[in-house]
Every structure is written in structure tokens, then in C-alpha cells.
C-alpha positions in Angstrom: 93.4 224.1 4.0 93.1 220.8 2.2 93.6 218.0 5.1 96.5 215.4 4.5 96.0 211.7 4.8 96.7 209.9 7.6 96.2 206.1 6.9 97.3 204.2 3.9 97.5 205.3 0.6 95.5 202.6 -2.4 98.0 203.3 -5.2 96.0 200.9 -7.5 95.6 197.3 -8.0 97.5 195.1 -6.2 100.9 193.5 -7.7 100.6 190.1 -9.6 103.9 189.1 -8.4 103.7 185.7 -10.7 103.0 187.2 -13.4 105.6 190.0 -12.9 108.0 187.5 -13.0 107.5 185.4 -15.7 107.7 188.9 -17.8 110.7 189.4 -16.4 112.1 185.9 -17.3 110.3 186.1 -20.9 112.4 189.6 -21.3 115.8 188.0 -19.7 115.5 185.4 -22.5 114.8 188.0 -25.5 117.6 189.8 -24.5 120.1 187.0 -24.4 118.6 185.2 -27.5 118.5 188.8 -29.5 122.1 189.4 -28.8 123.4 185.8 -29.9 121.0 185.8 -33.1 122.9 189.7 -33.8 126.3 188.4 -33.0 125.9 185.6 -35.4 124.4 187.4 -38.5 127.4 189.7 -38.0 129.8 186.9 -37.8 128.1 185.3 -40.8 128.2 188.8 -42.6 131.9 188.7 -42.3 132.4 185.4 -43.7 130.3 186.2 -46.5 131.6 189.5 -47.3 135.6 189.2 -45.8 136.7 186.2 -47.2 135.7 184.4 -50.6 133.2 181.9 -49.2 130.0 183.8 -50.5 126.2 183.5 -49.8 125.5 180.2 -49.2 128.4 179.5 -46.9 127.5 182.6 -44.7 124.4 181.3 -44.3 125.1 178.1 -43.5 127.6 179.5 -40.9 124.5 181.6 -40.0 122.3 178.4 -39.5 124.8 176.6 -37.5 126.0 179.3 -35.0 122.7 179.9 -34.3 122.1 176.1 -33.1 125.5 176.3 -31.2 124.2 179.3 -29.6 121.0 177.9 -28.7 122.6 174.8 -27.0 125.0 177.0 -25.2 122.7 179.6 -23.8 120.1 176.6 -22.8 119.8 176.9 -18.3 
């Protein structure tokens, strides 16, 4: 029979703690920017399709939430 190990087990490299973090942080912040930049092109497709203002005010609206967003998720 095949003996089993008694000692520690190397599974690999070990961690790079740092650098797991700042992935983490750099995912975090995709995350929360992805879902404000989604929830303002769907606002702005409203505007521009649900009410008369058209292209170029939807887009504008798109501009600008997109800057309030940005100041409000800043921290």
C-alpha cells in the first residue's frame, strides 16, 4: 500500500497577499462603476425613447449622470 503523508502538504507557490488584494479592489471598483454606467444608459434610453426629448438630450442626460455617478461613488 501506497504510504500517506505525514508532514505538510506544498500546494504551490506561496500567496501574494498584496497583490491578491489590489485585484480584489480593482474588481470591487468594476463592479460598482459597471452597474452605475448600466443604470445610466438605461435611464438615458428612457428619456430618449419615453418621452419626446430625442437623441441628443438622452445623451446628454447620459453624459451627465455618468459624472454625478462618478462623484457619488468616489471613497
Amino acid at each position: 500500500m501506497a504510504e500517506k503523508p505525514t508532514g505538510p502538504i506544498e500546494l504551490g507557490a506561496p500567496m501574494d497577499y498584496s497583490e491578491h488584494e489590489k485585484t480584489y479592489g480593482f474588481f470591487l471598483s468594476a463592479a460598482k462603476y459597471g452597474t452605475m454606467f448600466v443604470v445610466t444608459l438605461l435611464i438615458a434610453m428612457a428619456i430618449g425613447f419615453f418621452t419626446g426629448a430625442g437623441f441628443i438630450t438622452a445623451l446628454i442626460a447620459l453624459v451627465f449622470l455618468n459624472i454625478a455617478g462618478v462623484f457619488l461613488l468616489r471613497g
